[in-house]
PDB file of N, H, CA, C and O in Angstrom:
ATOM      1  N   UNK A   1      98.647 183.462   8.847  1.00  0.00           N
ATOM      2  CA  UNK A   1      97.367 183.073   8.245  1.00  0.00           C
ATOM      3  C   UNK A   1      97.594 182.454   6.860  1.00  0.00           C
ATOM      4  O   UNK A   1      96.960 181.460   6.506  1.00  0.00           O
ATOM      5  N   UNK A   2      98.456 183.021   6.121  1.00  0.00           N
ATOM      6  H   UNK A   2      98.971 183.829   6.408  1.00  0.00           H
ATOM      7  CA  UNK A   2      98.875 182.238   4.729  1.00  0.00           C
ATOM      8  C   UNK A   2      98.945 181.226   5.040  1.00  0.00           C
ATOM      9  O   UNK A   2      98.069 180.363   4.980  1.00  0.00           O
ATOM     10  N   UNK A   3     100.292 181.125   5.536  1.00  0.00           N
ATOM     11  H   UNK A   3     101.003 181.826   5.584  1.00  0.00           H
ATOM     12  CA  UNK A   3     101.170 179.898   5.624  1.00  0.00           C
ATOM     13  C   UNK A   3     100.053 178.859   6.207  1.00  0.00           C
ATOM     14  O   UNK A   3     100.026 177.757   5.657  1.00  0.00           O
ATOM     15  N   UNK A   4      99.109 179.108   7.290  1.00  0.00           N
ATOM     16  H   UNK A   4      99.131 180.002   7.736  1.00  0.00           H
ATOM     17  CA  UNK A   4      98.267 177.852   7.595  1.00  0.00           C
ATOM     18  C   UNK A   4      97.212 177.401   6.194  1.00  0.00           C
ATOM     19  O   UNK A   4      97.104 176.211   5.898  1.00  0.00           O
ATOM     20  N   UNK A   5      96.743 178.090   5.690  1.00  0.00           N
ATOM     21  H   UNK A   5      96.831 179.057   5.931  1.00  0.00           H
ATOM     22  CA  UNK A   5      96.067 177.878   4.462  1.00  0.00           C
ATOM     23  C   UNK A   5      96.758 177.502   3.559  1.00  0.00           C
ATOM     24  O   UNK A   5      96.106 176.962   2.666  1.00  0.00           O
ATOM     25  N   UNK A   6      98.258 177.569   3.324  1.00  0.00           N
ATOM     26  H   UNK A   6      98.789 178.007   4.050  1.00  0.00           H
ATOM     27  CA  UNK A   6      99.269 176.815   2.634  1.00  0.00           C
ATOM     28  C   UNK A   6      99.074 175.155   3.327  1.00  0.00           C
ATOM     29  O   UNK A   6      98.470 174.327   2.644  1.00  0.00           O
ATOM     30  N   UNK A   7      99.536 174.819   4.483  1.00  0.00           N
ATOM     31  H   UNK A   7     100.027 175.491   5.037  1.00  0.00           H
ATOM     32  CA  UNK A   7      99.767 174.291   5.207  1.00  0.00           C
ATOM     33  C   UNK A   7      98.235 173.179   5.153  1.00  0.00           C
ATOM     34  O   UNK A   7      98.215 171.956   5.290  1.00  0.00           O
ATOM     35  N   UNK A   8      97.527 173.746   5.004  1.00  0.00           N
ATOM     36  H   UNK A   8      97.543 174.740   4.892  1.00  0.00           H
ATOM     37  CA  UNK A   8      95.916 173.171   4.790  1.00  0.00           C
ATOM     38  C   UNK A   8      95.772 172.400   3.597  1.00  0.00           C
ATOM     39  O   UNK A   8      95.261 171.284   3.502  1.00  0.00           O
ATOM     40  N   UNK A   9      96.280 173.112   2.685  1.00  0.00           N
ATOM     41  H   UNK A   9      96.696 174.018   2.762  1.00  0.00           H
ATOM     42  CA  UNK A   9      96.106 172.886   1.250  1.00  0.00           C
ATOM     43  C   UNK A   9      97.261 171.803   0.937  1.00  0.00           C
ATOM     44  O   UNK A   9      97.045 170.979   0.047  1.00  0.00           O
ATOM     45  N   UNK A  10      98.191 171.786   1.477  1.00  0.00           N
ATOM     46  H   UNK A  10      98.366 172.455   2.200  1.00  0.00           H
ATOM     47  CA  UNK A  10      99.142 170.827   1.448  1.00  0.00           C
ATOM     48  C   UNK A  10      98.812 169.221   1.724  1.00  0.00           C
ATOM     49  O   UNK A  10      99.195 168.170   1.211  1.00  0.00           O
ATOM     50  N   UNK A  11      97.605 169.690   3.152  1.00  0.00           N
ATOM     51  H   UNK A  11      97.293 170.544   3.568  1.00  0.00           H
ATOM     52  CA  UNK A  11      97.236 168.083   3.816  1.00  0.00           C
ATOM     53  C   UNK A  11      96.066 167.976   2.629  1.00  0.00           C
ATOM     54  O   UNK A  11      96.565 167.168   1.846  1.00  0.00           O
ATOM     55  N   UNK A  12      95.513 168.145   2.399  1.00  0.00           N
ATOM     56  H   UNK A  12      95.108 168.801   3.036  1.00  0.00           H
ATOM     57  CA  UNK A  12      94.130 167.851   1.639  1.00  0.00           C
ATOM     58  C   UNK A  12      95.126 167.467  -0.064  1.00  0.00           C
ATOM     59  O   UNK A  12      94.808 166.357  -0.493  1.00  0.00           O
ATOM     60  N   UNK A  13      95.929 168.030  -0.748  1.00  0.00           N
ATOM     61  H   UNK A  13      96.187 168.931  -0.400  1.00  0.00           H
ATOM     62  CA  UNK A  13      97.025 167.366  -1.467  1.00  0.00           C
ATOM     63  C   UNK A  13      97.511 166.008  -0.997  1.00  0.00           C
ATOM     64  O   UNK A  13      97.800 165.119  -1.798  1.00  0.00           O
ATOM     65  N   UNK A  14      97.591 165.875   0.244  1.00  0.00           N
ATOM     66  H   UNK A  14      97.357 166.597   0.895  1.00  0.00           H
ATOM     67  CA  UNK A  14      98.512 164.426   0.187  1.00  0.00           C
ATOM     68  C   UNK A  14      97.026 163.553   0.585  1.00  0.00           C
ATOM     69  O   UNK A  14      96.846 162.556  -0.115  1.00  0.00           O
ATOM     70  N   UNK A  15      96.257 163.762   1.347  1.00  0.00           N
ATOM     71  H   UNK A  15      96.404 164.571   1.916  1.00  0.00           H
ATOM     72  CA  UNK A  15      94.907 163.195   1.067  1.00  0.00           C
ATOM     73  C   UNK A  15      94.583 162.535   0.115  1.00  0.00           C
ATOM     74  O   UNK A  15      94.503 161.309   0.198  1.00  0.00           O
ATOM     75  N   UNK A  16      94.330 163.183  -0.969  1.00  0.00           N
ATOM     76  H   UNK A  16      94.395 164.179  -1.036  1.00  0.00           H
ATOM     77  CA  UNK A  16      94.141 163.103  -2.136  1.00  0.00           C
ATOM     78  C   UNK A  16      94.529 162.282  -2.967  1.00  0.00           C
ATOM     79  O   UNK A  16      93.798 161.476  -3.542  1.00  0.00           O
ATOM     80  N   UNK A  17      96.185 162.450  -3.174  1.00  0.00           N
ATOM     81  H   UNK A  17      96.779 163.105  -2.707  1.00  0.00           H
ATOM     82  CA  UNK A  17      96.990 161.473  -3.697  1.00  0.00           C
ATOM     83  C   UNK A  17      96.861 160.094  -3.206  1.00  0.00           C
ATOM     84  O   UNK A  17      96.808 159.070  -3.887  1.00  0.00           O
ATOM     85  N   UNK A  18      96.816 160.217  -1.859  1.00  0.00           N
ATOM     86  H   UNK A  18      96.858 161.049  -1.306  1.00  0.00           H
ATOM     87  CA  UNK A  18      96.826 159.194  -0.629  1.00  0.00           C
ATOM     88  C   UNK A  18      95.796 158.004  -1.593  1.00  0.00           C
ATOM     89  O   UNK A  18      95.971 156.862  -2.016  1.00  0.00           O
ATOM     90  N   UNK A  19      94.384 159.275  -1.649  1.00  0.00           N
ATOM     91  H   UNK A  19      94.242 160.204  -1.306  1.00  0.00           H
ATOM     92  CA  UNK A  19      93.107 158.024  -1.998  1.00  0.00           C
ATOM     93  C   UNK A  19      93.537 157.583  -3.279  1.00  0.00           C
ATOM     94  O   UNK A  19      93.477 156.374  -3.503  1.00  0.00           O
ATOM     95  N   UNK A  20      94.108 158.618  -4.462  1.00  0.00           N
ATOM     96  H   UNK A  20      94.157 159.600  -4.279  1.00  0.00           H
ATOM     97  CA  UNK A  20      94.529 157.847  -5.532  1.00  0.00           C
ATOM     98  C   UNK A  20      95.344 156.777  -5.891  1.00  0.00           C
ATOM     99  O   UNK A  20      95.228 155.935  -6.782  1.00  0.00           O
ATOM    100  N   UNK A  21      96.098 156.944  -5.128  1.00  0.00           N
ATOM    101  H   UNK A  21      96.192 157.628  -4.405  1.00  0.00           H
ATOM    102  CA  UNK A  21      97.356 155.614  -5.058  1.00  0.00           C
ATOM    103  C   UNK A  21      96.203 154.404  -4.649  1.00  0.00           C
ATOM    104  O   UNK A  21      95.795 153.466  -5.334  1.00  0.00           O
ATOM    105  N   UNK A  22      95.907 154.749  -3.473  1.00  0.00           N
ATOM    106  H   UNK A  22      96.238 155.511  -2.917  1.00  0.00           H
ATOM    107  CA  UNK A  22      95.170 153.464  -2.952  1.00  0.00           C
ATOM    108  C   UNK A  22      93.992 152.760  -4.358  1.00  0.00           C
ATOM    109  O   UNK A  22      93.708 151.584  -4.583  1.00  0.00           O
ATOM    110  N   UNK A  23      93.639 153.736  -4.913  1.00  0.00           N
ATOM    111  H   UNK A  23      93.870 154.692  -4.730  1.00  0.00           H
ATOM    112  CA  UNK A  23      92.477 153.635  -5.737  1.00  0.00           C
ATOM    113  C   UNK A  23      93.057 152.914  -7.095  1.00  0.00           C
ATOM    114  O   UNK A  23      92.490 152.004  -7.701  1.00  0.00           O
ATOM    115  N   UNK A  24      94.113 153.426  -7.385  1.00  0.00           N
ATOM    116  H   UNK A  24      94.574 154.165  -6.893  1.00  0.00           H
ATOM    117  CA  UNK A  24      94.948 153.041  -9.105  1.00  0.00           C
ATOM    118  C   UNK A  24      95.429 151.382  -7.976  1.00  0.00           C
ATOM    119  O   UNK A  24      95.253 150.296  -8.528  1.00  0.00           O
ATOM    120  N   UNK A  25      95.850 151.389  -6.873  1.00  0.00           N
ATOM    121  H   UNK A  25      95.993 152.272  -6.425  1.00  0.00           H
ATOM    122  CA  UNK A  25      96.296 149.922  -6.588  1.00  0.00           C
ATOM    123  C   UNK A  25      95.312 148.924  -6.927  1.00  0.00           C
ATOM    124  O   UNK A  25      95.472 147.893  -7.580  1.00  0.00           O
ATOM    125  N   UNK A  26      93.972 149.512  -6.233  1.00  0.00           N
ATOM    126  H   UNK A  26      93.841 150.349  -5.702  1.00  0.00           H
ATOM    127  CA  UNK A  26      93.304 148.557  -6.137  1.00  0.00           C
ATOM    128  C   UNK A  26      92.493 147.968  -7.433  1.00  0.00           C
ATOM    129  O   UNK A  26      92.317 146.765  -7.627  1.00  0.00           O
ATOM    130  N   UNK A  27      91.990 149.114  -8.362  1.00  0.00           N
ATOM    131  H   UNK A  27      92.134 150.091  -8.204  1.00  0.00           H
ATOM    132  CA  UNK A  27      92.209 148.902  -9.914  1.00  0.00           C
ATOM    133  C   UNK A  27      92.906 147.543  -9.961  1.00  0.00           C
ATOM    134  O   UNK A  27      92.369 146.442 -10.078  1.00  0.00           O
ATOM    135  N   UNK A  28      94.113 147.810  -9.855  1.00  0.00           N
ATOM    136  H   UNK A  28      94.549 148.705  -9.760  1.00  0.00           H
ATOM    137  CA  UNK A  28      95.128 147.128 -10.746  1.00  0.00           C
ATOM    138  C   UNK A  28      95.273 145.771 -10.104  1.00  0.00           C
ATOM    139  O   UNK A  28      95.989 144.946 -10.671  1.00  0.00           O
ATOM    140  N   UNK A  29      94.733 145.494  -9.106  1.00  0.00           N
ATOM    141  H   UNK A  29      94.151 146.164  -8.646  1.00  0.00           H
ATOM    142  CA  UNK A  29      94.441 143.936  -8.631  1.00  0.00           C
ATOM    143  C   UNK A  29      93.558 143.568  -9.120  1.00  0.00           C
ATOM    144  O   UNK A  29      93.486 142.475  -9.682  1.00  0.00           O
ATOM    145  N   UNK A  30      92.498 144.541  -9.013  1.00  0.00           N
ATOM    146  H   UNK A  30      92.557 145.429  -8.556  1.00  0.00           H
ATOM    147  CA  UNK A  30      90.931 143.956  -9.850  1.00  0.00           C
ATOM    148  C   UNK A  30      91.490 143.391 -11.112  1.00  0.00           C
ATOM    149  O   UNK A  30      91.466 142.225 -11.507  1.00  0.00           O
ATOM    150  N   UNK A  31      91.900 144.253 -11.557  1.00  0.00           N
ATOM    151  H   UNK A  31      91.919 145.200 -11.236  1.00  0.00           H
ATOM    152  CA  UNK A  31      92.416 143.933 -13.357  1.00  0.00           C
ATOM    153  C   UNK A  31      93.348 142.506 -13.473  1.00  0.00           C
ATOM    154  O   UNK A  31      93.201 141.524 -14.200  1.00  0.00           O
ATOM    155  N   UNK A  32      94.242 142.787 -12.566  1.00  0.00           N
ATOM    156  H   UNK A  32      94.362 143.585 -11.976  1.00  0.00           H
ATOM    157  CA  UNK A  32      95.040 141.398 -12.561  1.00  0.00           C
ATOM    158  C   UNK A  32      94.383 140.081 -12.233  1.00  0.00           C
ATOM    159  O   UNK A  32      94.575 139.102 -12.955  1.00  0.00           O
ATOM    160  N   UNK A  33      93.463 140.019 -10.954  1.00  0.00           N
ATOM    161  H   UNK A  33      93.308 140.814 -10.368  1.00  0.00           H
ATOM    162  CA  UNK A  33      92.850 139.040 -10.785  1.00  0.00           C
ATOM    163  C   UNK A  33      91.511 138.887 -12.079  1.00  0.00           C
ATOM    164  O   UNK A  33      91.246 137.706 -12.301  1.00  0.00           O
ATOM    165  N   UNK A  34      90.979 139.537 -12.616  1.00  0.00           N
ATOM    166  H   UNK A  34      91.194 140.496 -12.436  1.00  0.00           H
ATOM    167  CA  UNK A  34      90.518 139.294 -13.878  1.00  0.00           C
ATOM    168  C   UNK A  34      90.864 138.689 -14.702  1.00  0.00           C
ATOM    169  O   UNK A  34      90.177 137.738 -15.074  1.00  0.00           O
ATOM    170  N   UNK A  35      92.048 138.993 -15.308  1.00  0.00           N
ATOM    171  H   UNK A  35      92.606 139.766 -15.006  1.00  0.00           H
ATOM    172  CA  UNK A  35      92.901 138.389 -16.474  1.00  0.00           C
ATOM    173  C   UNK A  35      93.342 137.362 -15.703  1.00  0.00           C
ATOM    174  O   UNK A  35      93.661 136.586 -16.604  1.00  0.00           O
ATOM    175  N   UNK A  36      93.626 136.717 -14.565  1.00  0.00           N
ATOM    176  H   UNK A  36      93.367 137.347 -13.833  1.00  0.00           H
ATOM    177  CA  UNK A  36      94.105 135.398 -14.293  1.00  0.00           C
ATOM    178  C   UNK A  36      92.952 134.622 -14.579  1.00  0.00           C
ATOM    179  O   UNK A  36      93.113 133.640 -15.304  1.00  0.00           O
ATOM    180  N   UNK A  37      91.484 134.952 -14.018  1.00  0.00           N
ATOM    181  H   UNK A  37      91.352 135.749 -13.429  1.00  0.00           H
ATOM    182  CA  UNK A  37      90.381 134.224 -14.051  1.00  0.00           C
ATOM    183  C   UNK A  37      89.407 134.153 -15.414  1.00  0.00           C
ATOM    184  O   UNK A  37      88.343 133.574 -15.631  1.00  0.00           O
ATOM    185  N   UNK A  38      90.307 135.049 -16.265  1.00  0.00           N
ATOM    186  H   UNK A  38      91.172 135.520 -16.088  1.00  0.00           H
ATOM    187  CA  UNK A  38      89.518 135.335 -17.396  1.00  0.00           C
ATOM    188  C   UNK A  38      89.674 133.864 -18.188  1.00  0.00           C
ATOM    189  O   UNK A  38      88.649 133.448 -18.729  1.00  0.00           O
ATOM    190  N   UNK A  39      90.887 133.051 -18.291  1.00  0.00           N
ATOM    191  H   UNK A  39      91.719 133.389 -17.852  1.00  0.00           H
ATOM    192  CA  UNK A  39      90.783 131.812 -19.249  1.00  0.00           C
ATOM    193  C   UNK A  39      89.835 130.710 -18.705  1.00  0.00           C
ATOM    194  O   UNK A  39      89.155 129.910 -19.347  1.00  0.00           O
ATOM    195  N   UNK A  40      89.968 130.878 -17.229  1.00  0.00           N
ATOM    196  H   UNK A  40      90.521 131.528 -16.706  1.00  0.00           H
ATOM    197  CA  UNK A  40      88.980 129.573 -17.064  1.00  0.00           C
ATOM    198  C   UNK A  40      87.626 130.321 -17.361  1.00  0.00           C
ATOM    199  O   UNK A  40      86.737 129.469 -17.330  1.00  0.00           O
ATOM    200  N   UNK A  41      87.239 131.247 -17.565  1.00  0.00           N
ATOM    201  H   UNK A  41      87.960 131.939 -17.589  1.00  0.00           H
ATOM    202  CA  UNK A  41      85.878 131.264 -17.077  1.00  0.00           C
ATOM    203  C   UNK A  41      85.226 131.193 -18.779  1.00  0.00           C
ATOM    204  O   UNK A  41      84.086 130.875 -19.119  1.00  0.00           O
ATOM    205  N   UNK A  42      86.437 131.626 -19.686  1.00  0.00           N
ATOM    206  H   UNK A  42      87.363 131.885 -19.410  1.00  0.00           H
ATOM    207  CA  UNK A  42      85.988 131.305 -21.293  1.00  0.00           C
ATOM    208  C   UNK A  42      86.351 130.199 -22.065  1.00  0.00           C
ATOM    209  O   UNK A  42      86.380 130.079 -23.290  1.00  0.00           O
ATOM    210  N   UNK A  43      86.713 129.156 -20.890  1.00  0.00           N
ATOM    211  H   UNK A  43      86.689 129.254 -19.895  1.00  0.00           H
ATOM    212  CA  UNK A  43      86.689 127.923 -21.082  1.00  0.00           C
ATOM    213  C   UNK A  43      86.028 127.339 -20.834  1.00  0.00           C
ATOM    214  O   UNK A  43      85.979 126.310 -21.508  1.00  0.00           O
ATOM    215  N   UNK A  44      85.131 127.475 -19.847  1.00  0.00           N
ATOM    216  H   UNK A  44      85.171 128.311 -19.299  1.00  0.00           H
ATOM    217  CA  UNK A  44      83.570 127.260 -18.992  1.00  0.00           C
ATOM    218  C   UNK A  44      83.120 127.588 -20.230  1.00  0.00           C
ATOM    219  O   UNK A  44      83.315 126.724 -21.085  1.00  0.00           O
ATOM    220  N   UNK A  45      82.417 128.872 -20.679  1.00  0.00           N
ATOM    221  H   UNK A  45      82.259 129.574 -19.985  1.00  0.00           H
ATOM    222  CA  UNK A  45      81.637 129.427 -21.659  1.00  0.00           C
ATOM    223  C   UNK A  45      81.636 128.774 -22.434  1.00  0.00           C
ATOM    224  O   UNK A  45      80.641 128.094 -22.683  1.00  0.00           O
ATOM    225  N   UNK A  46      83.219 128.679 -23.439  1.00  0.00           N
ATOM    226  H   UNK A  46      84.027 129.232 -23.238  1.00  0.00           H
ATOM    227  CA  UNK A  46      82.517 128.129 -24.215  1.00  0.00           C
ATOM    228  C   UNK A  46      82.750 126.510 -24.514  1.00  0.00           C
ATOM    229  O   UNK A  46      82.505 125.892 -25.550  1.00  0.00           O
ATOM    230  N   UNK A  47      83.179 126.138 -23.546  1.00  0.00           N
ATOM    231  H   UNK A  47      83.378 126.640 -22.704  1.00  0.00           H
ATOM    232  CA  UNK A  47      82.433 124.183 -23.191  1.00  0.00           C
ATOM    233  C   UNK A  47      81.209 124.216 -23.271  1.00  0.00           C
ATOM    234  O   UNK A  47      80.715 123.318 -23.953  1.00  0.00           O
ATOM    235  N   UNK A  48      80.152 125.339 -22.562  1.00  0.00           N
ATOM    236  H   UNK A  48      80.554 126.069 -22.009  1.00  0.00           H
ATOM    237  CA  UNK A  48      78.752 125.546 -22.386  1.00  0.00           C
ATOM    238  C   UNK A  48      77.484 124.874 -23.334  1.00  0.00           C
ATOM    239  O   UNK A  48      76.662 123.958 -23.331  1.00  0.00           O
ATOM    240  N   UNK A  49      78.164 126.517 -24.476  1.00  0.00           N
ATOM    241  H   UNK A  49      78.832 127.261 -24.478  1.00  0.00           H
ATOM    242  CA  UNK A  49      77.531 125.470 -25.666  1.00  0.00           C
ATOM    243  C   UNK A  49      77.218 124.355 -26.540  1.00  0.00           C
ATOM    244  O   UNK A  49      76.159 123.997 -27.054  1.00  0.00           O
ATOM    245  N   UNK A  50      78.735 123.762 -26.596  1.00  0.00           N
ATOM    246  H   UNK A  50      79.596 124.053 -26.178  1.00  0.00           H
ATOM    247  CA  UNK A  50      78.714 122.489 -27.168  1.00  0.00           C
ATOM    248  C   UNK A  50      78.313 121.216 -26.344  1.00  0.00           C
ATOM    249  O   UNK A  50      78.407 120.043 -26.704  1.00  0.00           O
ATOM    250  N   UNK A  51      77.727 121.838 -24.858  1.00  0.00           N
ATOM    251  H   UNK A  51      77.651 122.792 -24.565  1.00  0.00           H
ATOM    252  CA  UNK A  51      77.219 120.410 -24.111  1.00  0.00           C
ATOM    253  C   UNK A  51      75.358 120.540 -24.422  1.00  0.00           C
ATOM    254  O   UNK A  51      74.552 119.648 -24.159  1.00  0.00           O
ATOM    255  N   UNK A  52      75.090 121.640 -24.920  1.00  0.00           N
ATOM    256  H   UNK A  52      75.745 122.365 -25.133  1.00  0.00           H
ATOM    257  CA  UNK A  52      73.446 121.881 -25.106  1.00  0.00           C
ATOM    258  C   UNK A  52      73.551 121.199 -26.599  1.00  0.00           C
ATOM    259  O   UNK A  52      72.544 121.087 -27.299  1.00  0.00           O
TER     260      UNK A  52
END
């Protein structure tokens, strides 16, 4: 009976981690594809103003 409640607690641990990894990855594309798109889009901006 331990050992399965060990054994339980173990899967719901790698679960866990499982979603975090996936979660810090996907972060970290968001973030990357941000900062690639970040110069054009504050080059857009601010062209913006000086065409009004």
């Amino acid at each position: 009976m331990f050992w399965e409640i060990v054994a339980w607690l173990a899967v719901a641990l790698l679960t866990v981690f499982r979603v975090a990894i996936v979660v810090g990855v996907v972060a970290l594309v968001v973030l990357i594809v941000r900062s690639l798109r970040a110069p054009k889009q504050s080059l857009r901006h601010a062209g913006a103003p000086a065409r009004k």
